[in-house]
Backbone as JSON, one array per atom type, in Angstrom:
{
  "sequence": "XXXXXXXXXXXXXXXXXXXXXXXXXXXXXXXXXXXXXXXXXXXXXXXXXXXXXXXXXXXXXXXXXXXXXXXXXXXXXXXXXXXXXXXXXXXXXXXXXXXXXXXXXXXXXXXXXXXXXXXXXXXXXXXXXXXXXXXXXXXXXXXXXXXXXXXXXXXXXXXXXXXXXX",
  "N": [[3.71, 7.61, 22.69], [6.6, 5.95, 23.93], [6.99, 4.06, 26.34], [9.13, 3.33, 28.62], [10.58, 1.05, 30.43], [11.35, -1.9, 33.15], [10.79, -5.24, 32.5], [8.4, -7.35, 33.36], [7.09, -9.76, 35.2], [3.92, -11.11, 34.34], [0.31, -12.35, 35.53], [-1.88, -14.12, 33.44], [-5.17, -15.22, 32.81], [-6.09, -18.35, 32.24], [-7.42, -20.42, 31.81], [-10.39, -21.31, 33.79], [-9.59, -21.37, 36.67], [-7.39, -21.73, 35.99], [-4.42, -20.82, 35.66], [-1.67, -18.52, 33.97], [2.2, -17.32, 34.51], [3.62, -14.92, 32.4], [6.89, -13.82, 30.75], [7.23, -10.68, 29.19], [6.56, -10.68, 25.72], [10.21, -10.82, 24.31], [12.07, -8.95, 22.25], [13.98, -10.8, 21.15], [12.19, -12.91, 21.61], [10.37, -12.12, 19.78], [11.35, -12.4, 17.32], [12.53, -15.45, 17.05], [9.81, -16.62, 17.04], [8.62, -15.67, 15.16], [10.86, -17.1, 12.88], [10.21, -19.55, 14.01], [7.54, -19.82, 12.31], [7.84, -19.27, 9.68], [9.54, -20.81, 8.94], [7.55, -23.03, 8.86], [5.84, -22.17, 7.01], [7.2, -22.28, 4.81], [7.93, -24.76, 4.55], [5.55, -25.67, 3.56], [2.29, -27.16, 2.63], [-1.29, -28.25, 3.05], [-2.79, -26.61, 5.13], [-1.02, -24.53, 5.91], [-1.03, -21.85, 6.54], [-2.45, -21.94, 9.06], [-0.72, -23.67, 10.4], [1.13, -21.86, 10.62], [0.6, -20.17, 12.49], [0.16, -21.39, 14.79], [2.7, -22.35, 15.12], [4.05, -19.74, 15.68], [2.61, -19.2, 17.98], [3.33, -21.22, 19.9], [5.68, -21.09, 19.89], [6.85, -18.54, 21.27], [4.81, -19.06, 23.47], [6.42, -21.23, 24.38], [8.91, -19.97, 25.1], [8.29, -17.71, 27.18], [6.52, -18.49, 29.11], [6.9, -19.08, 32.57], [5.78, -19.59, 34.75], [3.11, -21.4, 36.92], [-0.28, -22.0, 37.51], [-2.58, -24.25, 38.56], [-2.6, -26.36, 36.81], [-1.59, -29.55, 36.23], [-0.46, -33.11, 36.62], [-1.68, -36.4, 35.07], [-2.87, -37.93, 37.36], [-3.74, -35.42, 39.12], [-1.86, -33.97, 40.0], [0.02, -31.02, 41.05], [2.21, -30.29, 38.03], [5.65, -29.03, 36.87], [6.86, -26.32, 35.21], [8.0, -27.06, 32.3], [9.34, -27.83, 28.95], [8.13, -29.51, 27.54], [5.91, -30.27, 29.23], [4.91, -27.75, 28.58], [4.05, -27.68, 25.98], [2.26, -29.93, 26.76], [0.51, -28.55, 27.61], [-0.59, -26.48, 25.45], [-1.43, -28.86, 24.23], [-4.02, -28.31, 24.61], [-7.33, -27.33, 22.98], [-8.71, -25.45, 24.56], [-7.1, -24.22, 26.09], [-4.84, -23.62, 24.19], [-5.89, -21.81, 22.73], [-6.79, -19.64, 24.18], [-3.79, -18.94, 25.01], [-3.12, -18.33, 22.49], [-5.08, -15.93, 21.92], [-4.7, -14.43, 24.19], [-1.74, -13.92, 24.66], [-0.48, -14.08, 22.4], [-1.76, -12.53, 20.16], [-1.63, -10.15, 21.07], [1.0, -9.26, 20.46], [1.18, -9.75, 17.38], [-0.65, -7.77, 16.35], [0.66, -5.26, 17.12], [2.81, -5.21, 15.67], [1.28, -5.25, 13.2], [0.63, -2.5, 13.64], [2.42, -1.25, 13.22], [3.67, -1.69, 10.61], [1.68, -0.09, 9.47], [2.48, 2.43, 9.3], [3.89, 5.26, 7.92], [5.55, 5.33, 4.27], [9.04, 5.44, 4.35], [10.29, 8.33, 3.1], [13.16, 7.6, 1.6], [12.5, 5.1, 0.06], [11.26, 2.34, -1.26], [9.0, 2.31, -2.21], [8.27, 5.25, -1.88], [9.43, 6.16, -4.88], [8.03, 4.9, -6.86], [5.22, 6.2, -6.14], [2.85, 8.43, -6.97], [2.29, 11.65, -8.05], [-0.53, 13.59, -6.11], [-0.99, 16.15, -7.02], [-0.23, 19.01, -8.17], [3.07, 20.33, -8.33], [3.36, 23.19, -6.32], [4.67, 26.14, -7.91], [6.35, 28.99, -9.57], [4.55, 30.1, -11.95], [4.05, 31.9, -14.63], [2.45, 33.3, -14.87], [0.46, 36.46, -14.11], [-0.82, 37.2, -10.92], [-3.99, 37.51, -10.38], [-5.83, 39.87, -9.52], [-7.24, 41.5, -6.74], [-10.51, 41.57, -6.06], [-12.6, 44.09, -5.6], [-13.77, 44.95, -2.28], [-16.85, 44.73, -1.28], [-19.4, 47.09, -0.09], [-21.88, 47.23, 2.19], [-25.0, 48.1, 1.98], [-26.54, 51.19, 3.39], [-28.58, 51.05, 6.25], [-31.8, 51.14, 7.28], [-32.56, 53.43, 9.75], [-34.68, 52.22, 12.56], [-37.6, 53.75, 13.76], [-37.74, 54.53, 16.35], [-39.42, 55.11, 19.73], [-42.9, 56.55, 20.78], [-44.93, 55.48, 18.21], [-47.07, 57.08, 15.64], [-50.68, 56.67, 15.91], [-50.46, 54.83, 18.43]],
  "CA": [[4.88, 7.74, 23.53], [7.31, 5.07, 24.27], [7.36, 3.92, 27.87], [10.59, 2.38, 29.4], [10.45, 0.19, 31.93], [11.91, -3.43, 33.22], [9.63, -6.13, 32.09], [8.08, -7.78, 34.94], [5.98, -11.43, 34.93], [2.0, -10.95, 34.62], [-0.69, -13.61, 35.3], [-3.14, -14.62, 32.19], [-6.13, -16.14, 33.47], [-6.56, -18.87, 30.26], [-9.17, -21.13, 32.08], [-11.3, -21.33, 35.06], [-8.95, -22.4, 37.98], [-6.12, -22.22, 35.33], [-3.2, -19.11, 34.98], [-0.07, -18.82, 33.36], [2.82, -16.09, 34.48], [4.24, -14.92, 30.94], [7.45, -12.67, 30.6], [6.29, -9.83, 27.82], [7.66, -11.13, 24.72], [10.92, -9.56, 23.87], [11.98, -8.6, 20.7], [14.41, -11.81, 20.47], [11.25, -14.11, 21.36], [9.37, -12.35, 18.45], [12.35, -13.09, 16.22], [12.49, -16.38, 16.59], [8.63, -17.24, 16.72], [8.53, -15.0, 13.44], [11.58, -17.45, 12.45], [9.31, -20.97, 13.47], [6.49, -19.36, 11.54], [8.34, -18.84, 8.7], [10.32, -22.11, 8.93], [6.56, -23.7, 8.58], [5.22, -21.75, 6.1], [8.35, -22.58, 3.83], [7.53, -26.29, 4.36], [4.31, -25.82, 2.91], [1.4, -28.06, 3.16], [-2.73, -27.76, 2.92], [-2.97, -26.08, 6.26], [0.42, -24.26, 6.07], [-1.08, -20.95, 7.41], [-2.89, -21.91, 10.38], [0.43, -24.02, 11.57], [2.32, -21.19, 11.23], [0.31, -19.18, 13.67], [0.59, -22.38, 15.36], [4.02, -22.4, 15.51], [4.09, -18.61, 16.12], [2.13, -19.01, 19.25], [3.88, -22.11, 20.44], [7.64, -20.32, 20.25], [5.96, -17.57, 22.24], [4.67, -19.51, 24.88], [7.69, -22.5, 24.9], [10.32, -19.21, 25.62], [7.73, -16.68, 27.93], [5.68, -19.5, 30.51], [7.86, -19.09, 33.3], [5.29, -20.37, 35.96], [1.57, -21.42, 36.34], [-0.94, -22.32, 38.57], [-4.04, -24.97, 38.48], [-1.63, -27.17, 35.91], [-1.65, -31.19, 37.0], [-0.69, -34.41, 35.56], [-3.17, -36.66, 35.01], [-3.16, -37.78, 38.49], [-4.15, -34.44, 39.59], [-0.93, -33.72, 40.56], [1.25, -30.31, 40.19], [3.65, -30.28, 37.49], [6.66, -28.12, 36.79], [7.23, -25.56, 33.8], [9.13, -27.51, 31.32], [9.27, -27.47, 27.25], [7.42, -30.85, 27.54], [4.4, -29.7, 29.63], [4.25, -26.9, 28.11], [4.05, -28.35, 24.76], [1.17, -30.93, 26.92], [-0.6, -27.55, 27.6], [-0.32, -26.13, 24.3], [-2.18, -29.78, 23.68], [-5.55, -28.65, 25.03], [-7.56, -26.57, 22.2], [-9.16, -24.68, 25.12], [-5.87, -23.69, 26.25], [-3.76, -23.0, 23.12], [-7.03, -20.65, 22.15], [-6.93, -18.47, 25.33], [-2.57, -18.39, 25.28], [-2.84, -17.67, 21.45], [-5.7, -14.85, 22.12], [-4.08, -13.02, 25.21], [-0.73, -13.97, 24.68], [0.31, -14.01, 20.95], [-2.0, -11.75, 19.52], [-1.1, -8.69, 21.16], [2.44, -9.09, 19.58], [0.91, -9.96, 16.18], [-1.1, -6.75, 16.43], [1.71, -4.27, 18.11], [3.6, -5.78, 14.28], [0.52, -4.76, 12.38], [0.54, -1.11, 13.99], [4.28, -0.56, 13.02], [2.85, -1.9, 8.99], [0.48, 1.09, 9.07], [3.27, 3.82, 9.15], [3.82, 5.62, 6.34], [7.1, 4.98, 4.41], [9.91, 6.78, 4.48], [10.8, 9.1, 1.15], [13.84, 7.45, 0.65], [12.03, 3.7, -0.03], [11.12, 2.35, -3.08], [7.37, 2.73, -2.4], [8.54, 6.86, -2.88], [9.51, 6.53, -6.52], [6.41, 4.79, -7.05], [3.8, 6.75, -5.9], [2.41, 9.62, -7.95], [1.6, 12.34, -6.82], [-1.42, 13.24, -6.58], [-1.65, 17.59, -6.85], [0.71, 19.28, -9.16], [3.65, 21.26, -7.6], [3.24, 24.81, -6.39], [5.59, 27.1, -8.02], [5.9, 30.17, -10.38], [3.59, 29.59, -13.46], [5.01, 32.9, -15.49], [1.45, 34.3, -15.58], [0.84, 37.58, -12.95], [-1.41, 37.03, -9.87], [-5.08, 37.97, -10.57], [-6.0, 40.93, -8.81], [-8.21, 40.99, -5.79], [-11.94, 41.69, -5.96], [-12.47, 45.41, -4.03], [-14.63, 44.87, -0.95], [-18.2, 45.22, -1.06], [-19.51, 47.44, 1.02], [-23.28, 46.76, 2.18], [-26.13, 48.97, 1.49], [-27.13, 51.64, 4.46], [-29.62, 50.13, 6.67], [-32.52, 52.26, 7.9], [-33.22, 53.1, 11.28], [-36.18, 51.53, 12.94], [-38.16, 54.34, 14.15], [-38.1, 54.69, 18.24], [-40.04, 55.89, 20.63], [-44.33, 55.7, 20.25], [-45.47, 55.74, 16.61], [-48.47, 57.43, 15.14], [-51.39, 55.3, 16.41], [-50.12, 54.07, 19.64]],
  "C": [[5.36, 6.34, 23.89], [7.7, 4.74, 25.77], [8.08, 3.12, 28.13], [10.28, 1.8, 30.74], [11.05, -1.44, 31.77], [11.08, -4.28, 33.02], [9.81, -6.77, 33.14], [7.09, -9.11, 34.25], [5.34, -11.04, 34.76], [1.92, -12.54, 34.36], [-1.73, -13.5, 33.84], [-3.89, -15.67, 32.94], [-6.51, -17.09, 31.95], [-7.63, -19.42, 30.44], [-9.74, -21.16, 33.28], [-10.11, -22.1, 35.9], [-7.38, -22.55, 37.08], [-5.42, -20.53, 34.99], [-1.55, -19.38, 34.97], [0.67, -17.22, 33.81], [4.14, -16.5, 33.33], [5.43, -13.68, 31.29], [6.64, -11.73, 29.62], [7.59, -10.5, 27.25], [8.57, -10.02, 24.15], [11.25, -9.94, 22.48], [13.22, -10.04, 20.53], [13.55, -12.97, 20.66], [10.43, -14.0, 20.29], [10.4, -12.71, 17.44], [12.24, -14.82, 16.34], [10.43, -17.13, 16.91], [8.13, -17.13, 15.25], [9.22, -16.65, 12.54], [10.92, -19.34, 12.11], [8.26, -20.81, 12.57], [6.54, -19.37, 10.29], [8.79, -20.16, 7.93], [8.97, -23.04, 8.31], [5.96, -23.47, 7.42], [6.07, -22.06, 4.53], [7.93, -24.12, 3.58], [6.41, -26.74, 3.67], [3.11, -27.2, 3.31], [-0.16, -27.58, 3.0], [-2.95, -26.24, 3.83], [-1.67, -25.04, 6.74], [0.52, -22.73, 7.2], [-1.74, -20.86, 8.84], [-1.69, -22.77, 11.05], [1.09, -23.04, 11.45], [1.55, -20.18, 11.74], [0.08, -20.31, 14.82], [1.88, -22.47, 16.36], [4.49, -21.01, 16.06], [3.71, -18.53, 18.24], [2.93, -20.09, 20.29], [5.36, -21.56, 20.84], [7.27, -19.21, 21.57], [5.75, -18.18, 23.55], [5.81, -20.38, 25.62], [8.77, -21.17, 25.86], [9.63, -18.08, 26.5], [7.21, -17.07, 28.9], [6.62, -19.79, 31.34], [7.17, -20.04, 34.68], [3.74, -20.5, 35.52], [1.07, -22.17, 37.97], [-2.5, -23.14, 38.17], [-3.51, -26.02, 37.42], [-1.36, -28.67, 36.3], [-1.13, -32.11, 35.9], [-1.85, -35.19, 35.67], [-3.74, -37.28, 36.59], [-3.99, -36.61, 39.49], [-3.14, -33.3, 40.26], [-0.15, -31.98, 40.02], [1.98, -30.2, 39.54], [4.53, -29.08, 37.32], [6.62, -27.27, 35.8], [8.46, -26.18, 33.44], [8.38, -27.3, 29.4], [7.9, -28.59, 27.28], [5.84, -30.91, 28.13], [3.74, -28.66, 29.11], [3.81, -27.27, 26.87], [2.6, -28.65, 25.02], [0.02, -29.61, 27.34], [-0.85, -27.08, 26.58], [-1.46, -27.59, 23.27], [-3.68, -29.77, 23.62], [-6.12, -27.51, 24.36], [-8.01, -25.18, 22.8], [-7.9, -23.62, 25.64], [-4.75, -22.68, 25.17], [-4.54, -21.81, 22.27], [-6.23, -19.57, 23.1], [-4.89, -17.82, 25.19], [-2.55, -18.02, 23.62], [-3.29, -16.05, 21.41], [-5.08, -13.42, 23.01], [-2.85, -13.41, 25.4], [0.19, -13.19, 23.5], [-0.34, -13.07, 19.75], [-1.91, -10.12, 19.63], [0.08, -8.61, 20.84], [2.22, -8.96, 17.87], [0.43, -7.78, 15.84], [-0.37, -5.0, 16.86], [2.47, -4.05, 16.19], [2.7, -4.94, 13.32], [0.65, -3.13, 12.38], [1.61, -0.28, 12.95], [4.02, -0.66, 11.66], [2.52, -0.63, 9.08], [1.33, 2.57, 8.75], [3.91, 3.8, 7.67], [5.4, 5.82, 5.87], [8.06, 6.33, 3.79], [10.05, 7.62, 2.79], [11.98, 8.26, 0.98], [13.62, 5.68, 0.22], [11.89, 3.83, -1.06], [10.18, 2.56, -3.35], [7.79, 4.61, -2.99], [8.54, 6.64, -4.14], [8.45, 5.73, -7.14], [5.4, 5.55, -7.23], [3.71, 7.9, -6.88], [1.93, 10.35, -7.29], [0.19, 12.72, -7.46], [-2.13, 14.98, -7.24], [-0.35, 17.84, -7.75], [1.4, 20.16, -8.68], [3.58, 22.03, -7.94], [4.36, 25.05, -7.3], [4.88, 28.37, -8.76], [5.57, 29.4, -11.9], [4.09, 30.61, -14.54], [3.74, 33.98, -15.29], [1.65, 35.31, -13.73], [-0.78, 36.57, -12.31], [-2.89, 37.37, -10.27], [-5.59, 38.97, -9.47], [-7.54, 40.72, -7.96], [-9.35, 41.64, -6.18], [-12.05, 42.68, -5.0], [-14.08, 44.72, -3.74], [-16.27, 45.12, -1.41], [-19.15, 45.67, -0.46], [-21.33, 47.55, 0.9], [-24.0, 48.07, 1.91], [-26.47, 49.74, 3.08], [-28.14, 51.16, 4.78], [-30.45, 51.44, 7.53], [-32.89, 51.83, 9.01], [-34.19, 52.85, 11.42], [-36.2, 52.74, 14.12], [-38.48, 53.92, 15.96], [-39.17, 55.74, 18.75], [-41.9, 55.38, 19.98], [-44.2, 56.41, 18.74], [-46.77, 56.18, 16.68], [-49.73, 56.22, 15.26], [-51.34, 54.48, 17.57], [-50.91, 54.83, 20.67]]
}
C-alpha cells in the first residue's frame, strides 16, 4: 500500500554526539543524484563504480541536510549547513559511511524493489520469453471418460456385548 503523507525532516544519528536532519529524498533529488552518478560513470576511470555511489550519495546529502547538530569547525565551533561544509562532512570516511548507509541506501534499495516487478505484456521482454506450458484449448480428440467410483468392500461388525469365554 502506498501511504500519502507531507514529508517531514527526521534526525539520523551518523556518529556519537553527531546527527543530521535529512528531508526524505524526493523523486527530483533521486533524479539528479541518479544524473551525478551517471555523469561519473560516463567519465570512466579505475574506480568509476565506487565514485559513482560516491557521487550518488553526495547529491543526496548536498540537496536533503537541512540542519545538524554536534558539527564544529576546527575550533570547536558550530557551523552552518552550507554546500561547503557539507561537502567538509562528506570528508570524514566515518561520516560519509553512516550518511551513505542510512541515508542513500534506502533509496538505492526502494529502486531495486520497483526492478523486481514483473514486466508488463506489452514490453519487449514479452515477445521474448517462451512460454513455458503449451496453451489450453480444444485438441479434436473426445474427453476420456471418468473412472466409476469404487465402492469399498462391507466391513464386518465387531461382535458386542461379552464373548464366549469372558
Amino acid at each position: 500500500m502506498l501511504k500519502l503523507s507531507s514529508p517531514v525532516p527526521y534526525w539520523l544519528d551518523i556518529l556519537p554526539g553527531v546527527r543530521i536532519q535529512v528531508d526524505p529524498v524526493s523523486p527530483a533529488g533521486q533524479l539528479l543524484a541518479r544524473q551525478a552518478a551517471r555523469e561519473v560513470l560516463e567519465a570512466g576511470g579505475p574506480d568509476a563504480k565506487i565514485d559513482m555511489q560516491i557521487a550518488f550519495t553526495r547529491a543526496l546529502a548536498l540537496r536533503g541536510i537541512r540542519d545538524w547538530e554536534g558539527v564544529g569547525d576546527a575550533d570547536g565551533k558550530p557551523v552552518a549547513v552550507s554546500p561547503e561544509t557539507v561537502g567538509q562532512l562528506l570528508a570524514d570516511p566515518s561520516a560519509f559511511e553512516s550518511i551513505d548507509r542510512l541515508y542513500a541506501w534506502p533509496v538505492l534499495e526502494r529502486e531495486a524493489e520497483k526492478n523486481g516487478s514483473a514486466p508488463l505484456p506489452t514490453g519487449s521482454s514479452a515477445r521474448a520469453a517462451k512460454p513455458t506450458a503449451a496453451t489450453a484449448g480444444r485438441t479434436g480428440r473426445k474427453p476420456a471418460k471418468a473412472a466409476a467410483p469404487v465402492k469399498a468392500a462391507p466391513r464386518k461388525r465387531a461382535a458386542r456385548g461379552p464373548t464366549k469365554g469372558s
